[in-house]
C-alpha positions as CSV (number, residue, x, y, z in Angstrom):
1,X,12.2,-39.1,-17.2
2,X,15.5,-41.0,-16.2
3,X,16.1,-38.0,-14.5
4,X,13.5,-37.6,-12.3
5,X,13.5,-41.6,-11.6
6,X,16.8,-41.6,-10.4
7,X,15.9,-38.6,-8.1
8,X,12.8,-40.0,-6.6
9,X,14.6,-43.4,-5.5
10,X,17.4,-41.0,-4.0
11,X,14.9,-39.6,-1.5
12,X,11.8,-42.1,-1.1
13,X,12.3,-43.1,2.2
14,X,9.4,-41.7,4.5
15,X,9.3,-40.2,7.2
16,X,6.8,-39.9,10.5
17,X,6.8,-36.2,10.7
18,X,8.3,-33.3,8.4
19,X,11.0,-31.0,10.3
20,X,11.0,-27.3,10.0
21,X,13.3,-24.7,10.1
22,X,14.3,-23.0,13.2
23,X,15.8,-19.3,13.9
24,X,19.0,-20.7,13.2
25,X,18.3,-22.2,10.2
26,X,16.3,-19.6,8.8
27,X,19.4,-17.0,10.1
28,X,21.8,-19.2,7.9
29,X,19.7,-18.6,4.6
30,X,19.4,-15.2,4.7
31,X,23.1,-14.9,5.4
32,X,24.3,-17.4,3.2
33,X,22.8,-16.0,0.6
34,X,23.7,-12.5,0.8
35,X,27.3,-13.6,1.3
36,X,28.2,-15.0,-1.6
37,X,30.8,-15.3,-4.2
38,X,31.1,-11.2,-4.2
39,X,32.5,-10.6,-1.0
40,X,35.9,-12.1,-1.9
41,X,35.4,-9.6,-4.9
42,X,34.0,-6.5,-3.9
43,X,36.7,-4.6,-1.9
44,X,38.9,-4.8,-5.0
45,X,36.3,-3.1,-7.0
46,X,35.2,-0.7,-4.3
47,X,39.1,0.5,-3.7
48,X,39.1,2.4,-6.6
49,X,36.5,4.8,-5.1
50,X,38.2,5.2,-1.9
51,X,37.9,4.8,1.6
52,X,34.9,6.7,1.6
53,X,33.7,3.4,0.2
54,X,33.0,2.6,3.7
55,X,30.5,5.0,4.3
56,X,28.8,3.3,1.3
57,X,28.7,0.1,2.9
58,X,27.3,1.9,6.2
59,X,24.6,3.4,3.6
60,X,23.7,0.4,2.1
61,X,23.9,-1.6,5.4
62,X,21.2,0.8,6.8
63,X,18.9,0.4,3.5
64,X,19.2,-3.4,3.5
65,X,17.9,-2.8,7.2
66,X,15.2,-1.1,6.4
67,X,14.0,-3.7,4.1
68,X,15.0,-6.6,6.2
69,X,12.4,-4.6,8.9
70,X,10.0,-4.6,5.8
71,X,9.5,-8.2,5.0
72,X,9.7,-8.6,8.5
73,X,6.3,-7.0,9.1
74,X,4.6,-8.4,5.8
75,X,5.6,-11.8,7.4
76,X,3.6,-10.9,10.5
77,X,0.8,-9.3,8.1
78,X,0.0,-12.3,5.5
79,X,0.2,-15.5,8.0
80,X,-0.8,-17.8,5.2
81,X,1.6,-20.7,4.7
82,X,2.3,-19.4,1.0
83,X,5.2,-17.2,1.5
84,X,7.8,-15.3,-0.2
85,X,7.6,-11.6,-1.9
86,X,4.5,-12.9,-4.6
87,X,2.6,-13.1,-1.8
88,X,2.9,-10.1,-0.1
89,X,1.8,-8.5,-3.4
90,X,-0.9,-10.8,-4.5
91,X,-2.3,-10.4,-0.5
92,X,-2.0,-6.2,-1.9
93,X,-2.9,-6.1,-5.2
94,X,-4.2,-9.5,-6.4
95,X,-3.6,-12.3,-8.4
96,X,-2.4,-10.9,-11.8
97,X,-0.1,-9.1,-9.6
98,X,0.8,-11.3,-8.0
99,X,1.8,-13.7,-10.6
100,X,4.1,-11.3,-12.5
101,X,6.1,-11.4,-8.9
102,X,6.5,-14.8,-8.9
103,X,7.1,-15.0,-12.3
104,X,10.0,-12.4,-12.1
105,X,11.4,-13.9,-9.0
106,X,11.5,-17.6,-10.0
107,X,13.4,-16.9,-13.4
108,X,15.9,-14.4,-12.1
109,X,16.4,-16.8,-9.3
110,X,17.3,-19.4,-11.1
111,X,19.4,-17.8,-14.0
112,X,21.4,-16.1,-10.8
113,X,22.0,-20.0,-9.8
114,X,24.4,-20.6,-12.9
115,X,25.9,-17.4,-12.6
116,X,27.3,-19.3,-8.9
117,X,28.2,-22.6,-10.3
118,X,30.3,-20.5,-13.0
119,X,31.9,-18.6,-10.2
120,X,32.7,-21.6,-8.1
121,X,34.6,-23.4,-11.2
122,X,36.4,-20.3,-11.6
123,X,37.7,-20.3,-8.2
124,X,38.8,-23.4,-8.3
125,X,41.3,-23.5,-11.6
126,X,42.7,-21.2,-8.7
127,X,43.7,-24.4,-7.1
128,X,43.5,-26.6,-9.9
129,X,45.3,-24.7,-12.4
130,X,43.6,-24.3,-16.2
131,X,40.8,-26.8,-17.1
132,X,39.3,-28.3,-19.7
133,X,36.0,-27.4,-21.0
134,X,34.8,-31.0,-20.1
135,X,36.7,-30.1,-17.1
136,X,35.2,-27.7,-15.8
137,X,31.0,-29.0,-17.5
138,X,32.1,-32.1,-14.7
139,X,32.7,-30.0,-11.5
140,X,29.4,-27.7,-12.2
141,X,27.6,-30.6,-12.9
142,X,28.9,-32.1,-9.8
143,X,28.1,-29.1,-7.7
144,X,24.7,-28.6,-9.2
145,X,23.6,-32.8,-8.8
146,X,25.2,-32.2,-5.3
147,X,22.6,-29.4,-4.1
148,X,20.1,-30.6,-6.2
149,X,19.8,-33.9,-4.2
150,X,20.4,-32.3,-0.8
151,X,17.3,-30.2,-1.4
152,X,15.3,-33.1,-3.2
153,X,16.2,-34.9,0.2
154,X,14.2,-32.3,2.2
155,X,14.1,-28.9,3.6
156,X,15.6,-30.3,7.0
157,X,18.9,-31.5,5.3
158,X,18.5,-28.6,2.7
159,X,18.7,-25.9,6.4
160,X,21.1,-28.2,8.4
161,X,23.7,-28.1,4.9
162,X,22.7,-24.3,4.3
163,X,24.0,-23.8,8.1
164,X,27.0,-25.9,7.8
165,X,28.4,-24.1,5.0
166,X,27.4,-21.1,6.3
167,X,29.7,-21.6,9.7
168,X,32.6,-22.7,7.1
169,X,32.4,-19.1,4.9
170,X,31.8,-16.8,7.3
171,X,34.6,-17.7,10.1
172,X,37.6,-17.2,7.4
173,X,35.6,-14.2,6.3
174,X,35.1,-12.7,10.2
175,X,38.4,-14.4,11.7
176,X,40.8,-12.7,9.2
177,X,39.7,-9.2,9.0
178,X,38.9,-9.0,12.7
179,X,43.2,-10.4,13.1
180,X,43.8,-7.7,10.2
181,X,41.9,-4.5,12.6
182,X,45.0,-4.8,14.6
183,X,47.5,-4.3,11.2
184,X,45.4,-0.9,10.3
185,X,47.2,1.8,8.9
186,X,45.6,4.5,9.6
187,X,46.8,6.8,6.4
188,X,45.2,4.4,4.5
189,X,42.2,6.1,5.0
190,X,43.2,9.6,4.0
191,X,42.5,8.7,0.3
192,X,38.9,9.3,0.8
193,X,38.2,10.4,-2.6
194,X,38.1,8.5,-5.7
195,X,41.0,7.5,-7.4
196,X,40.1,9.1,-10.9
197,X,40.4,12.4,-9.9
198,X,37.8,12.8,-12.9
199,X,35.4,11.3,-10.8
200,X,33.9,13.3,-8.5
201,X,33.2,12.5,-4.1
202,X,29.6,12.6,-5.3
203,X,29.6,10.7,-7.8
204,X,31.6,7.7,-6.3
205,X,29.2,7.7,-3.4
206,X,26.7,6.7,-5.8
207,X,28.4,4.5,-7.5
208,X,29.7,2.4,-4.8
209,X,26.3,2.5,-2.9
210,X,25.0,0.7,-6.4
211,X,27.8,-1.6,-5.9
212,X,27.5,-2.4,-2.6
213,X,23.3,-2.6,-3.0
214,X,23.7,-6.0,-4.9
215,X,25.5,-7.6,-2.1
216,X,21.9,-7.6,0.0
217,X,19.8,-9.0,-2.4
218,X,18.3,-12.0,-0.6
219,X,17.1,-10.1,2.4
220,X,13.7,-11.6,1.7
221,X,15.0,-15.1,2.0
222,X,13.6,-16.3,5.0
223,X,10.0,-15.1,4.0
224,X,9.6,-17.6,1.3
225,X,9.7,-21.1,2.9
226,X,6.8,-20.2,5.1
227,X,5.3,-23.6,5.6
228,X,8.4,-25.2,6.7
229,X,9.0,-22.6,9.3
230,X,8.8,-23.1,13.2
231,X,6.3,-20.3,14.6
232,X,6.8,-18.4,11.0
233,X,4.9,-15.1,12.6
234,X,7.8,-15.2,14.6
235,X,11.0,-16.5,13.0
236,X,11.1,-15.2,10.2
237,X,11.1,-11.7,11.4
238,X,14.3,-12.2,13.7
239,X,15.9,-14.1,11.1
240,X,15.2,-11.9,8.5
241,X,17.0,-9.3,10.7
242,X,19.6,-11.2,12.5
243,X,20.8,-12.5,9.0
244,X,20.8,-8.8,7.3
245,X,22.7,-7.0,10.1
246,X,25.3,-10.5,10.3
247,X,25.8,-9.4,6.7
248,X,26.4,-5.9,6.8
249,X,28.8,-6.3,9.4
250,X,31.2,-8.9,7.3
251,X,30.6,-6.7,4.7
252,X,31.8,-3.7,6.6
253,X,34.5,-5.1,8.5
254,X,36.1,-6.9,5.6
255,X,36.1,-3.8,3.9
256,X,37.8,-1.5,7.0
257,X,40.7,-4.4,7.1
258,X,41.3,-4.6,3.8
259,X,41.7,-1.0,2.8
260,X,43.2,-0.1,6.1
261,X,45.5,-3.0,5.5
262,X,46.3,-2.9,1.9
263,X,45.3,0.6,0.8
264,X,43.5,1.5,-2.4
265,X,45.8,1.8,-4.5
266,X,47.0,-1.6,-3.7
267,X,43.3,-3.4,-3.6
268,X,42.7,-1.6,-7.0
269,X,45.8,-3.7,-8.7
270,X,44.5,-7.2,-6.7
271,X,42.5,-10.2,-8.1
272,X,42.2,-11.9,-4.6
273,X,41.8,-9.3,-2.0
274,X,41.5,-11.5,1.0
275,X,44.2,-14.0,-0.3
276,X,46.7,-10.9,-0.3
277,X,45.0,-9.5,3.2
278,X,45.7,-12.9,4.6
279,X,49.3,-13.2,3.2
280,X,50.3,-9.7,4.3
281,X,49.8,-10.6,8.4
282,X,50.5,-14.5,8.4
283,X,53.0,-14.6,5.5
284,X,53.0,-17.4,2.8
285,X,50.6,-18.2,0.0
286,X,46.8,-18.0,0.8
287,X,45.5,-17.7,-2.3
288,X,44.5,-21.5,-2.7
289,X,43.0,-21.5,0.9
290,X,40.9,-18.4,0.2
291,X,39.8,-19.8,-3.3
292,X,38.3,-22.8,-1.4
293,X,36.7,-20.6,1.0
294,X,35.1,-19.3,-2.2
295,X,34.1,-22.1,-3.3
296,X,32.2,-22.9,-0.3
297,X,30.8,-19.7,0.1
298,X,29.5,-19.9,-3.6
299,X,27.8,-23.3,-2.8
300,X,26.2,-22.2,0.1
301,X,25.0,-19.6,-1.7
302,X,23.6,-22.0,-4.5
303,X,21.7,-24.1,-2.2
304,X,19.5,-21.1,0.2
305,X,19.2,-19.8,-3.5
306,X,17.9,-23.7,-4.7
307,X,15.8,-24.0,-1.8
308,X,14.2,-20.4,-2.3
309,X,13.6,-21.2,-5.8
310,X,11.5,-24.4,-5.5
311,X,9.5,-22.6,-2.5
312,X,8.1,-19.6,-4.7
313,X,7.1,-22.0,-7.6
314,X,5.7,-24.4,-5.1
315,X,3.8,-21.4,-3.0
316,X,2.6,-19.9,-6.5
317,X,1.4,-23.1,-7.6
318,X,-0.6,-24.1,-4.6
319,X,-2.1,-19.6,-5.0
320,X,-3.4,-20.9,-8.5
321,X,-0.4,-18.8,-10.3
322,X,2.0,-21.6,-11.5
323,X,0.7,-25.2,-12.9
324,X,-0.1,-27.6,-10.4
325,X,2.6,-29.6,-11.0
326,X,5.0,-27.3,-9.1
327,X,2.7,-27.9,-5.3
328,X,2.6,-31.7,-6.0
329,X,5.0,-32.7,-2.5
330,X,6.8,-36.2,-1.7
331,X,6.3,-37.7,1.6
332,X,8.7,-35.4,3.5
333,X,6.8,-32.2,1.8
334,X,9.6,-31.4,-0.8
335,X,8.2,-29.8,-3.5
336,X,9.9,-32.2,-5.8
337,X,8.6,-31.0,-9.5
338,X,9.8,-27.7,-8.4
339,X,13.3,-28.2,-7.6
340,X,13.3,-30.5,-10.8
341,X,12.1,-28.1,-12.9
342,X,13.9,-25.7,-11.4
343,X,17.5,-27.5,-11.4
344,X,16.8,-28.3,-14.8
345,X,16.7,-24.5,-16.4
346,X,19.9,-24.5,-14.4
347,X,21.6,-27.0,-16.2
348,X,20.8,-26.1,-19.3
349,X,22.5,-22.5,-18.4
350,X,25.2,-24.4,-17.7
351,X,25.6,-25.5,-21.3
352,X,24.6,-22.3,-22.3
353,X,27.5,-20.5,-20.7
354,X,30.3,-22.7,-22.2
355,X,31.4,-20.7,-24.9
356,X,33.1,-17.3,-23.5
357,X,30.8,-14.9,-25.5
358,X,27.6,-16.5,-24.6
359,X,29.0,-16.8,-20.8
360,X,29.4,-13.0,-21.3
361,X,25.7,-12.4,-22.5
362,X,24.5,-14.5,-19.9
363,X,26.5,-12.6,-17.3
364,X,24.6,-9.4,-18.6
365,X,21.3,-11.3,-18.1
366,X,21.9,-12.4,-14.5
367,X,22.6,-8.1,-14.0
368,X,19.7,-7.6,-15.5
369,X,17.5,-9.8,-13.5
370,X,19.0,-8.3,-10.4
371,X,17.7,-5.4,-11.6
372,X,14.2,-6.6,-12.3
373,X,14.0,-8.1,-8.2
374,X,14.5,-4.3,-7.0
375,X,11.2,-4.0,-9.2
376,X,9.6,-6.6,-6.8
377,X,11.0,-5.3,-3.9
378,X,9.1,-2.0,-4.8
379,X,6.1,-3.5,-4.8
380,X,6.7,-4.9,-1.5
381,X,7.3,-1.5,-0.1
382,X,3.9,-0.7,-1.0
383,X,2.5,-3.8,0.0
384,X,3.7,-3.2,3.3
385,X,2.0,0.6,3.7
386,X,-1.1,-1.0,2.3
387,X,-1.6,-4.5,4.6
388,X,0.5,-2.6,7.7
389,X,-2.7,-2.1,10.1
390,X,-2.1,0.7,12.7
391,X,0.8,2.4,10.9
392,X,2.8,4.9,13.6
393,X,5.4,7.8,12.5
394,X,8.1,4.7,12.7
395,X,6.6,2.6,10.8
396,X,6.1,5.2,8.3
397,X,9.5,6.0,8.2
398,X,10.7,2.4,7.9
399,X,8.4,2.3,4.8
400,X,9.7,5.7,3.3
401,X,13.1,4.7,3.9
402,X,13.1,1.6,2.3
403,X,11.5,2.7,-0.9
404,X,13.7,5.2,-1.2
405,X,16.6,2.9,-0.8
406,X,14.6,0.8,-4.2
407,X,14.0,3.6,-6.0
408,X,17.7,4.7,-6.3
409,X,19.2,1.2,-7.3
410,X,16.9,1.4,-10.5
411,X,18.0,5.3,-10.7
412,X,21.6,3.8,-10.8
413,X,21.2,0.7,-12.8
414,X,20.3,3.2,-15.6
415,X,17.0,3.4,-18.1
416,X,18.6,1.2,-20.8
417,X,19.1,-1.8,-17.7
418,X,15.5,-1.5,-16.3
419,X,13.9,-1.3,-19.7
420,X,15.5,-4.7,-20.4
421,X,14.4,-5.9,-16.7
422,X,11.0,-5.4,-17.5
423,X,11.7,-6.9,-21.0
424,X,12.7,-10.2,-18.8
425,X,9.9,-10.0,-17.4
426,X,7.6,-10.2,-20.1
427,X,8.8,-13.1,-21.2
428,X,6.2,-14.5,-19.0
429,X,3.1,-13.3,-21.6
430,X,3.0,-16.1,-23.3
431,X,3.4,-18.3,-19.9
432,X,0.8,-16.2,-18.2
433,X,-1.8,-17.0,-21.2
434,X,-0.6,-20.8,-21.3
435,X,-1.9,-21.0,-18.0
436,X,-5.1,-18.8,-17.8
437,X,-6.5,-20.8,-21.1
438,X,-5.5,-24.0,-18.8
439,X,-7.4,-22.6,-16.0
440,X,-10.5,-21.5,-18.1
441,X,-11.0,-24.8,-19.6
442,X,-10.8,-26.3,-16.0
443,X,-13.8,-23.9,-15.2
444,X,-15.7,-25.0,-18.3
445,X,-15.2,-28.9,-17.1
446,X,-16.3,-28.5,-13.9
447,X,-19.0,-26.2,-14.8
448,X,-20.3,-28.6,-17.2
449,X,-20.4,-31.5,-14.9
């Protein structure tokens, strides 16, 4: 209760007209929150496959495409102001559908949410040097109040931060492999194959694709503040696009300079790939500066992924899936009960992922519930070939494409990981009954007056 006191006087100041998001904005949280914390990661674990790792990128590039092009129709099909993936399949298939959509997406949204705040205080001990545990419980906390209260504060200072931070992770990430192209060596790219030579060309393909695949989750982004969009019909499409291919191609080109650069074997051996990329053309130590960019990057990626959040328990409130409590809006249309609610499973994580062997479990979790969004994204595949009115051979093709694209992530995650994705998702039984009994009696009331 002190809680939310504290975080209603922080934003209680009215005003005449609520501000929406604009291309830019919307641009900024889809690519803020596929760039996040990995990128500074992922050519280190991708070296190991070889430069044909590339070409995995390329694939997975052209799949997140496909679904970007996806969710961009569905947002032209369902023009209610409810939006986000749960609606696209409630519009489909219908409300119990629909729930277990929003239900999957809000929970592995906001697990994934600690999962960055751990990241970030990781990064910075980079900086810092070792910290305490109380230590390093102050800067999540810090992190997570900070975000919290720029979204309580309204979607307009929620986009203009998002875009900020978004222009402060991507220039070091652009600026320093783009300088690096011109430091290629080219025989760097003659170790096409795996490393392992047990591992065959095949089988790294898929593995890296797999990899790579996790980097685009978030394509959807744009689609789920739909109220709070300028000309939605519209925006969201581009932005949804725009912000998918702006991704792919710091993905892509971060991972041409750094193996062309560095080499395999070298970015196999590395903890900080871009810190070493960096320190390899300029000279001195950039490991502190590139940790900070981490940082950053893993705050922006915390607050498109805060804003998100609140949105799909707000839209699947006010569609009769969620208690009402989640729609209930201040004066500038923040859905504040959602972000509370919301920010609050997140800071219990936090405490949750203290000790090193529950921060481990949890980290299997958050895999887990990236596994369980591919289930949702499936369903928005056949959403789309079912709303889609005047389907053409292309648009067939988009629709094929991007299933197929689904359908091998849960090939790759494996049986035992999309057996305990749908076990996460049925944690919302008891949830789901809560709230139809709630709903029934409301019937009764009403029926009897």
């Amino acid at each position: 209760m002190v809680l939310h006191v504290f975080f209603h006087a922080m934003i209680s100041k009215e005003c005449d007209m609520q501000k929406k998001m604009g291309l830019m904005e919307c641009t900024a949280l889809v690519t803020g929150n596929l760039v996040g914390s990995g990128v500074f990661m992922l050519p280190a674990i991708l070296a190991s496959y070889g430069s044909s790792s590339i070409i995995s990128w390329a694939i997975t590039a052209c799949g997140a495409t496909l679904l970007a092009l996806v969710f961009s129709e569905l947002s032209k099909q369902v023009t209610d102001e409810v939006g986000g993936p749960h609606a696209f399949i409630l519009q489909a298939f219908g409300k119990e559908a629909g729930f277990w959509a929003a239900w999957g997406y809000w929970v592995l949204t906001w697990s994934s949410n600690t999962a960055l705040l751990v990241t970030a205080a990781s990064y910075l001990v980079q900086i810092t040097g070792p910290l305490s545990p109380l230590s390093m419980l102050c800067v999540q906390l810090s992190i997570w109040a900070t975000v919290s209260l720029v979204n309580l504060s309204g979607v307009e200072n929620a986009a203009k931060f998002e875009a900020c931070i978004t222009v402060l992770k991507i220039l070091p990430i652009i600026v320093i492999p783009m300088v690096a192209l011109a430091y290629i060596d080219i025989e760097h790219f003659y170790s096409f194959t795996p490393l392992d030579t047990k591992v065959s060309l095949l089988e790294g393909m898929q593995a890296s694709v797999f990899a790579t695949m996790w980097a685009f989750i978030g394509v959807e982004s744009a689609t789920v503040p739909a109220k709070e969009v300028e000309n939605p019909e519209k925006t969201i499409g581009q932005a949804t696009i725009l912000g998918t291919l702006l991704a792919a191609v710091v993905y892509i080109v971060g991972s041409i300079a750094t193996i062309g650069v560095l080499g395999s074997s070298t970015l196999t051996a590395s903890s900080a790939p871009y810190a070493q990329l960096a320190s390899s053309i300029f000279g001195g130590t950039w490991a502190s500066i590139i940790a900070l960019c981490a940082i950053i990057s893993c705050v922006g990626a915390l607050n498109g992924w805060t804003l998100v959040v609140a949105r799909i328990a707000q839209g699947a409130a006010d569609q009769g899936l969620f208690p009402a409590l989640f729609a209930k809006t201040n004066a500038q249309g923040t859905p504040v009960n959602s972000v509370l609610v919301a920010s609050l499973c997140t800071l219990v994580s936090i405490v949750f992922t203290l000790q090193d062997d529950m921060l481990s479990q949890f980290n299997h979790i958050v895999d887990i519930a990236v596994t369980l969004i591919l289930f949702i994204y499936f369903g928005c595949v056949l959403a789309y070939f079912k709303l889609t009115r005047g389907m053409n051979r292309y648009a067939y093709a988009i629709g094929i494409g991007a299933g197929s694209f689904v359908l091998f992530g849960l090939y790759a995650s494996g049986i035992k990981q999309v057996m305990q994705a749908i076990a996460l998702l049925l944690t919302g039984v008891v949830f789901r009954l809560r709230w139809q009994v709630a709903d029934d009696e409301d019937r009764l009331v009403t029926h009897s007056s």
